[in-house]
N, C-alpha and C positions, 0 to 999 in steps of 0.2 A: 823472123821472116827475112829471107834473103830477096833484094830486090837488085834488077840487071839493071846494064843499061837501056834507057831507053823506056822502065817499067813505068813512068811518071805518068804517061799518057794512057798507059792501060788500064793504072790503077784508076784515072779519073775518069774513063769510060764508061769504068763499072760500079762508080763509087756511090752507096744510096746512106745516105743522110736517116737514121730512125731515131726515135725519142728511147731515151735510157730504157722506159718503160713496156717497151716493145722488145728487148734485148738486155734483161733483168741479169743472164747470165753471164754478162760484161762487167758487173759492176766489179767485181773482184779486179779485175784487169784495170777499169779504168782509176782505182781508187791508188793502186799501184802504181799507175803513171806518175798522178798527182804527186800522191809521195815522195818517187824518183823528184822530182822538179821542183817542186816546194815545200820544203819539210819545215815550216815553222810548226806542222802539228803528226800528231801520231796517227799510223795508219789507221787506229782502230775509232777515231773519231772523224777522219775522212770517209770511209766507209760508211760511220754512222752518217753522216753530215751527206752523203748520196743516198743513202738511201732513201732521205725526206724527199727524192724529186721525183719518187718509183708512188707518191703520195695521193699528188694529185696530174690534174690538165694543166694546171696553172703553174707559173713561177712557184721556186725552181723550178727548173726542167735543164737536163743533159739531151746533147743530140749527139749520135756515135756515128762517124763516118766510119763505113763498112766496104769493102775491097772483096766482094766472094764472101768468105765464110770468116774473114780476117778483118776485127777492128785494127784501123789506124789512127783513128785522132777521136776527139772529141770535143765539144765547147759547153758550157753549162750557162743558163741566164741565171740571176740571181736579186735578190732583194738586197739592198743593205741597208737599214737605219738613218746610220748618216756616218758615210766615209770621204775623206778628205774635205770636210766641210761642205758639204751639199746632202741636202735634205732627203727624206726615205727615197730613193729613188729603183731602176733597174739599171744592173751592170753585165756584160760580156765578162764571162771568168773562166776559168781553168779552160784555156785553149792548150791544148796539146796534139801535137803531131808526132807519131813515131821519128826517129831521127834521121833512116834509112830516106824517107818520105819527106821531108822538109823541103820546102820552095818547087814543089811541083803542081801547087794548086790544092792541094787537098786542103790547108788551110781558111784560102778566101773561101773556099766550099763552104767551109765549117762557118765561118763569118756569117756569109750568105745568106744561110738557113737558121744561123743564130737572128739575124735581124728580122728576116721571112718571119718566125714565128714569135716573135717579138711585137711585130706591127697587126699578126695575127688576133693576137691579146691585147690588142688596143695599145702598144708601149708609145710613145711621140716619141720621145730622147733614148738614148740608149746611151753608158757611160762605160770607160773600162778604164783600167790601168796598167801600165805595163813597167819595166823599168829598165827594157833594152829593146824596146821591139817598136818606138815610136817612128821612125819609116815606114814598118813594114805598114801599118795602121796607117798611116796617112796615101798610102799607097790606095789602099780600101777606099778612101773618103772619107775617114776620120779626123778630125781638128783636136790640137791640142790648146789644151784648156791651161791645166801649169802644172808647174812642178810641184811635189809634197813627199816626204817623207813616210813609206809606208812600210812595213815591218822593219824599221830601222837601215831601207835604203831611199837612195831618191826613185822618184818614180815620177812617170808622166799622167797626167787625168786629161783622157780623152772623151771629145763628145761624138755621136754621128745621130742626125735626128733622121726619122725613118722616111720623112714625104721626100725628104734628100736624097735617099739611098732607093727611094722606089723610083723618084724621078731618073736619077742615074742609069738606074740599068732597061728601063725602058726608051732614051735616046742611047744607052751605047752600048 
């Protein structure tokens, strides 16, 4: 997708936020992204591992930010057990924006409606981690929590609780 100058603002005009499951025939795309960006695993069990969100209402869930008939990004909520030391919880994961599309807003969109449907399903905390993007997250209204080592780099564990993030965007 070739994007002008100037397309940042168009894109986010028209840009509507669906669950994976509403747009099944992204997944191919989106699992591909994944891959591109975080290859500690094989496409063919990132694939499988989205396809459990096509499952149910509930965690997992993928939201695909759409531009017209064009995915750009997507974020996925998730369960984990217990990662970096804290207990089964839910986390913000596989945030991806097209590259063309970065810093134009399509992200915090993506955020947005990750935490929207998050507090939706009863979530209070929401946790994620990143391992270069702690500004951009603290930008959001995210706090960091610490440092830890995850797929053998450092990474940040961040919290955002959701009466936070609802209070926020209703004064601003």
């Amino acid at each position: 997708m070739a994007v002008g100058e100037g397309a940042g603002s168009s894109v986010l005009a028209s840009l509507r936020l669906l669950d994976l499951r509403c747009c099944r025939e992204r997944l191919a795309t989106i699992a591909s992204w994944h891959q591109l960006e975080w290859q500690q695993q094989d496409l063919s069990e990132r694939t499988r591992q989205l396809t459990t969100h096509l499952e149910t209402e509930a965690i997992p869930t993928t939201l695909v930010a759409l531009s017209g008939d064009c995915a750009v990004g997507s974020v996925s909520l998730v369960r984990y057990q217990r990662l970096g030391g804290y207990p089964a919880s839910v986390w913000l994961a596989n945030m991806y924006v097209v590259p063309e599309l970065r810093l134009k807003g399509v992200g915090s969109r993506l955020v947005a409606g990750a935490e929207a449907e998050a507090a939706r399903q009863g979530v209070e905390k929401l946790f994620l981690y990143t391992h270069d993007q702690e500004n951009y997250y603290k930008k959001l209204g995210w706090h960091s929590l610490r440092q830890h080592r995850l797929a053998g780099r450092p990474a940040t564990i961040m919290t955002r609780t959701l009466d936070e993030a609802r209070n926020q965007k209703a004064c601003g």
